[in-house]
Phi, psi and omega in degrees: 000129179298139170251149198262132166278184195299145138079036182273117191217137180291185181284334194279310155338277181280353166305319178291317175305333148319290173322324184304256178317001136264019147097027190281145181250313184239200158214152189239168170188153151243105174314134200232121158336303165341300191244009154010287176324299177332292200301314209294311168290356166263036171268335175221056180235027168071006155283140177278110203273146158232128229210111182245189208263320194222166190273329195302290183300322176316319178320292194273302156351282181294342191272288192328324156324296192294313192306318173315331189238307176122333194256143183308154186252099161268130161220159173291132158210170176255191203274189189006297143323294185319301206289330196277350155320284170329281192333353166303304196287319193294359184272327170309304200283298185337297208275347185247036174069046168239169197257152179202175188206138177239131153283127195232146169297151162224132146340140188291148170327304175306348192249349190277175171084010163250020203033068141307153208330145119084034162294131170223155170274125191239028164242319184312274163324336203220350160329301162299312234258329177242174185286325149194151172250112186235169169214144178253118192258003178211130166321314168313324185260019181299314174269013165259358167281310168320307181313288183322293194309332157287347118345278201289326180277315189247045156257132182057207180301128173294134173186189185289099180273153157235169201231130168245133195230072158348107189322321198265339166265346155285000159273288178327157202248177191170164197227112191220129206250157194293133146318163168274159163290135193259122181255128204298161190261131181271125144270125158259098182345129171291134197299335181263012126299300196309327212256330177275341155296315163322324190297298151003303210265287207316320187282333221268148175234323184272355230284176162195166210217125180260094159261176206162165181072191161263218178057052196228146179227152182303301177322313167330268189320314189294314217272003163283011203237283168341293170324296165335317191296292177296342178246008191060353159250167169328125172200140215231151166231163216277174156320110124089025170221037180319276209306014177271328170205136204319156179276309202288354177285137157306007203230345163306170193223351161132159156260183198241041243236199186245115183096059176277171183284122189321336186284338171271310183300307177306327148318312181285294226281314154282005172287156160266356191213099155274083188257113186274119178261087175101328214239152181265333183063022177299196185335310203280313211252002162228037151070072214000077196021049152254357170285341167228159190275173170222113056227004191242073185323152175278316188286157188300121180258083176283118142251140188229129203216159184275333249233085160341282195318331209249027181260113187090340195296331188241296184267119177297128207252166169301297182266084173242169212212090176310059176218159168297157179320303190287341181262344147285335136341316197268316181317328190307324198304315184284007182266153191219156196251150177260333191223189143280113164329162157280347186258356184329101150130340166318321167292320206282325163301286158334325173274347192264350183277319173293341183301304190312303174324318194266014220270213185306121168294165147308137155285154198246173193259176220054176211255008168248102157273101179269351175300311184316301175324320183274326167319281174343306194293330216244340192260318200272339193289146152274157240263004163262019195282134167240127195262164184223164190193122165250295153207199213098165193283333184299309190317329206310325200292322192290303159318321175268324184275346173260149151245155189225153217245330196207162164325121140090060173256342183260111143291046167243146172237144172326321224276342177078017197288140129322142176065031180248340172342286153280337153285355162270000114328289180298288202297292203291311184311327192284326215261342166216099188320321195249018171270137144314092187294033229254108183269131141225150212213108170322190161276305191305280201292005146295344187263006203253345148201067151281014168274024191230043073089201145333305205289289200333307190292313189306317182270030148066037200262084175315091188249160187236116151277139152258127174263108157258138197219098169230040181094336203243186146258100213282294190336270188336296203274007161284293174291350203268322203269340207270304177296315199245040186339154155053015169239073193283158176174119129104050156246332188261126174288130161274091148343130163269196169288142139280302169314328195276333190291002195247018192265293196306335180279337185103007197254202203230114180238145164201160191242160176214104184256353162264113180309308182306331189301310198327294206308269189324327193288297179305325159295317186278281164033258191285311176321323188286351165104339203239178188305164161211154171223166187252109200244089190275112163289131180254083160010113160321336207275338178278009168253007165313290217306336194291023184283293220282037167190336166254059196307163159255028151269020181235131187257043168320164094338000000 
């Protein structure tokens, strides 16, 4: 008989325990033969499983995590179908900086390099798309790998790890002692940034101030908001990172989003001072890089990045500063203005051109005004409401007409991926219960994981889906009238009742062909307690107006 040493566990074992000792609370998966072991050690290891309908949505669940919290986002998959399901969030969590980390089953060793049953090379596959890709071929080293990765996911740009884990080694046993939690090493600026930014701002007639990316903390966001104050400036936010600085502040100037307001753009573009926080100025937020030139901006460009790489990477910048968002943010405190700047009253100007942009919407042709609605929403919702959203022509209305108020209020992705609304919905409602939840969602992009759903009715995570529903794929048949007139294709969609489909699942449905119907459809909603979806008809003829948020250099999705 073997005698089991101290601390003796199979791999599947000490792998949860790993999750454990990083303080992991939940997990999302579609369960596999591949990892057996695995599920098997989260029966008792006090984490909370969530068990979804497709890898795709388990996938962005966890990429939803990470914006939420700052800690990698875990999921499950089985080998080959599974991974390549996924591989949707990971490309999501790549491109919007969030750290996440996916586990995949792998064929037992002894079988690779035949294509065996669902084989894939996931170093091969997952190359490009994450920050690194291992596979563990001995159990002992499941927890200095685990360590790394966790590591490896929330240091410098935040992203995605995948982890492969191979069948026959999470059944094998080893005496492997726990990794520690690991807490990411912070870049802090150095005092001789802080004192050559001062000069910067002091030389300055123009300046604004840009955030974006991750690595953001509520204190961060407070305390650029104080800086802000005290300097008089203007501050504008990325694609989709509205939620960096309150809409109700006075010195905001609006985000930087796709189709921004000429008057924010004009901004960027006539500053003499750029200070970029976090953010990269990729495609979407500098209006395909025509707001700053490359490779030299004309205006002085501080950027500050967690990210060696992406410093200098598009824009050569005059100042850059190897540091996280939150941790130059605090730094900030100590910096003080000597006089009133010369640009003094340029923010208070700046908020009233967003006040305006963000006023009344326009009218659409039909008896559903949806501008109204998000307007409606935007009075009503309450200012911790975490709103969520995936792509398509519907966002546009929202990006410009909701404002949002607090940290991590905000749900989208950059990457501009379709079908992410609703599981990063479910996944925010579970980790915070007593928040308002609102998903809005097209019809095309609702059918592409409205099967999570389900996931929503079984863990009881009451989220309100908007269903905008206008037959189409809009963007696409937007770029489609413009470029090809009069040869529309493979743009119109059939529906089902959406209101019937939140029935059939067990949620709470109502259809809204109307603006007045809405304010009531939604209160009963949120009274009934359970997931809902709203299933709103928009007039086809209203995705004309969406130009005003999809100009045509932008090929959103």
């Amino acid at each position: 008989m073997n005698k089991i040493a101290p601390n003796d566990r199979t791999g599947g074992q000490i792998l949860i325990d790993q999750l454990v000792a990083q303080g992991v609370e939940r997990v999302t998966c579609v369960p596999g033969e591949s990892y057996l072991a695995a599920l098997d050690a989260l029966h008792d290891s006090g984490i909370d499983v969530l068990v979804c309908r497709a890898e795709g949505g388990a996938a962005m669940m966890a990429e939803a995590y990470g914006k939420l919290t700052g800690r990698p986002g875990i999921c499950f998959v089985t080998r080959g179908p599974g991974a390549t399901n996924a591989s949707h969030g990971v490309h999501i969590a790549m491109q919007d900086s969030t750290p996440m980390i996916l586990f995949i089953g792998q064929v037992d060793t002894g079988m690779r390099e035949r294509e065996a049953f669902q084989e894939v090379d996931y170093k091969a596959m997952f190359g490009t798309l994450a920050k690194w890709v291992v596979e563990i071929d001995r159990p002992e080293r499941i927890p200095e790998l685990v360590a790394r990765a966790f590591r490896i996911a929330m240091q410098g740009r935040p992203g995605p790890v995948v982890i492969s884990l191979p069948e026959n080694m999470l059944t094998e046993r080893a005496a492997a002692a726990d990794a520690p939690r690991v807490e990411p090493a912070r870049n802090y600026p150095a005092p001789a940034d802080i004192a050559a930014l001062a000069i910067m701002l002091a030389a300055a007639k123009r300046p604004i101030v840009v955030l974006g990316g991750s690595g953001w903390d509520a204190e961060g966001c407070a305390a650029i908001a104080r800086f802000a104050e005290r300097f008089a400036l203007p501050v504008a936010t990325s694609f989709r990172r509205a939620s960096l600085f309150p809409a109700e502040h006075p010195n905001y100037a609006g985000d930087l989003g796709i189709g921004p307001d000429s008057r924010l753009k004009a901004r960027i573009v006539g500053a003499d001072l750029i200070l970029l926080i976090g953010g990269r100025m990729s495609e979407m937020p500098s209006s395909s890089y025509t707001l700053l030139d490359i490779p030299t901006p004309q205006q002085a460009l501080v950027h500050v990045h967690p990210g060696a790489e992406e410093l200098g990477r598009v824009y050569q910048p005059q100042l850059a500063i190897q540091a996280s968002p939150a941790a130059f943010a605090a730094a900030l405190d100590d910096l003080r203005s000597a006089a009133t700047p010369v640009w003094s009253g340029e923010a208070a100007k700046a908020h009233a051109d967003y006040l305006d942009w963000t006023g009344k919407p326009r009218e659409l042709p039909g008896d559903f005004q949806y501008g109204e609605v998000v307007a409606w929403l935007r009075d009503r919702l309450p200012k911790d409401a975490i709103v969520c959203n995936g792509a398509g022509n519907y966002a546009g209305w929202l990006h410009r007409y909701h404002r949002f108020h607090s940290f991590a209020a905000q749900l989208a992705p950059t990457s501009g991926s379709m079908g992410y609304g609703v599981p990063a919905a479910v996944l925010a409602k579970r980790q915070y219960p007593d928040r308002v939840v609102v998903a809005f969602a097209g019809d095309g992009c609702f059918l592409m994981n409205g099967q999570e759903f389900a996931t929503a009715v079984q863990y009881g995570a009451a989220i309100i889906v908007i269903v905008i529903d206008n037959g189409q794929y809009g963007t696409i048949r937007m770029h489609q009238e413009r470029d090809y007139p009069g040869r529309v294709v493979a743009t119109q969609l059939q529906n089902p009742d959406f209101a019937l489909y939140a029935k059939a699942f067990g949620g709470y449905g109502e259809r809204v062909e109307r603006t007045a119907d809405f304010a009531l459809a939604f209160e009963r909603a949120l009274a009934s307690g359970q997931p809902a979806i709203l299933h709103c008809r928009l007039d086809p003829r209203a995705q004309s107006h969406a130009k005003d948020f999809v100009p045509t250099e932008a090929a959103a999705s």
